[in-house]
C-alpha positions, 0 to 999 in steps of 0.5 A: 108846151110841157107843163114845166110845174108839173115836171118839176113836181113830179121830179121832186118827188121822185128824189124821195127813196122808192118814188123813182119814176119810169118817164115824165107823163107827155103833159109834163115831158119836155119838147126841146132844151128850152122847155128842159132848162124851164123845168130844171129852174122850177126844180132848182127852186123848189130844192132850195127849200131844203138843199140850200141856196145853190153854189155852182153848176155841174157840167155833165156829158162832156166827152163824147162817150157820155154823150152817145149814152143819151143821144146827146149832141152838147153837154148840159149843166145843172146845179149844185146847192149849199146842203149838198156840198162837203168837203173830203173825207165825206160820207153819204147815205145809201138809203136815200139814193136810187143810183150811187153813181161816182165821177172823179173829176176837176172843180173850180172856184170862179175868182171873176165874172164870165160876162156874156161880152164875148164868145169865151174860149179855154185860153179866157177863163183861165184868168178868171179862176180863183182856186181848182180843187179835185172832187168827185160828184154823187150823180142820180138819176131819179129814173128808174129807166136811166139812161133810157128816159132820154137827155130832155128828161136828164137836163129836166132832173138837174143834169142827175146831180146829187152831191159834191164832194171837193178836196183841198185846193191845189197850190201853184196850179197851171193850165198845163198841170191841171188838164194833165192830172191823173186818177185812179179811183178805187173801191174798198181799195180796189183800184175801179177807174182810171182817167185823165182830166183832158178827158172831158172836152177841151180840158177842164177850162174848156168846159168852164168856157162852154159853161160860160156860153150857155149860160150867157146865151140863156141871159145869165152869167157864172159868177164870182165865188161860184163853183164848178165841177167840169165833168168825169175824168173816168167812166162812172162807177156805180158804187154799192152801199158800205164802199169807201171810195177814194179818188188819188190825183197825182197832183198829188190829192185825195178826195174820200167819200164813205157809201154808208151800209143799207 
């Protein structure tokens, strides 16, 4: 069995500007999701120290191109934390990033627990959802190898979560609305990206519902007031120190983030 500790160690650390690591040593390297979901939760716990008390999950890799990129057979989650969550117009530090990858996606705000009493479908969760809001998720590798490292290590690294950045909420939503909602992505007023919401698997809810189950099935349950950013709408972007970028939902919605100058 991996040394979930020192993976979670070494992880750590390797957030620091420059300390990005090339691959897990074998000691420390996870054999299965199992052994990476151990290493992610001593990781998430020795963020907290300074990240704040994590607020919800990530979802990455839920369509089936991001998937083939790590070899990957299912999505995978992480968390996101107290520190690490603004609101738009936000601005990030280049400085401290290895990767300034950028994902528009579709966010929620759980309004009722996911019980692990049933196998949850899109059609379930739908009523358990108190506020959707677009957002655009900061991911980072701390890998200086991405995506070559491997899914396990990814898992192990918080899902390559960074930070969230969430718009305002949207008024008298529907399903059908949301998993039809559009973006165009631009940098320094470029257009970059462009996607749809039902992009990811299963729609945005789909997704909520996958979360649901795996964490079901690892004895925990997504909460109320937790949120959840549902997974990429576009192809990532990887920004550039000094961009400002700006996600346009035809909800109608924006969500700014400003990459601050090395």
């Amino acid at each position: 069995m991996s040394d979930k500790n020192a993976a979670a160690q070494l992880l750590l650390q390797a957030r620091k500007p420059g300390k990005a690591l090339t691959a897990l040593p074998e000691s420390a390297l996870p054999a299965d999701k199992a052994q990476a979901y151990a290493a992610q939760a001593e990781l998430v716990s020795l963020l907290s120290d300074h990240s704040g008390r994590p607020v919800g999950y990530k979802v990455g890799c839920t369509n089936a191109t991001a998937r083939q990129m790590l070899a990957l057979d299912s999505p995978f989650s992480g968390r996101c934390f107290e520190k690490e969550l603004s609101t738009s117009p936000a601005a990030i530090d280049a400085a401290a990033l290895h990767m300034i990858g950028i994902e528009p996606e579709i966010a929620v705000c759980i309004g009722k627990d996911l019980v692990p009493s049933k196998n949850w479908q899109r059609t379930d969760v739908i009523d358990h959802i108190e506020a959707v809001m677009p957002s655009v998720e900061v991911v980072e590798s701390r890998f200086s190898s991405w995506p070559l490292m491997g899914f396990l290590s990814a898992i192990a690294d918080n899902g390559v979560h960074r930070h969230l950045v969430l718009g305002e909420v949207v008024e008298n939503w529907s399903a059908d609305r949301i998993e039809q909602t559009r973006v165009t992505l631009t940098a320094n007023g470029i257009t970059v990206r462009e996607g749809v919401a039902s992009n990811v698997d299963g729609g945005p809810f789909g997704v909520v519902a996958w979360l649901a189950n795996h964490l079901n099935a690892m004895g925990t349950t997504l909460g109320t007031g937790e949120i959840v950013t549902t997974g990429v709408m576009t192809e990532i972007y990887d920004s550039a120190p000094g961009e400002k970028i700006v996600a346009h939902y035809d909800l109608p919605a924006v969500v700014e983030l400003q990459v601050t100058p090395l």
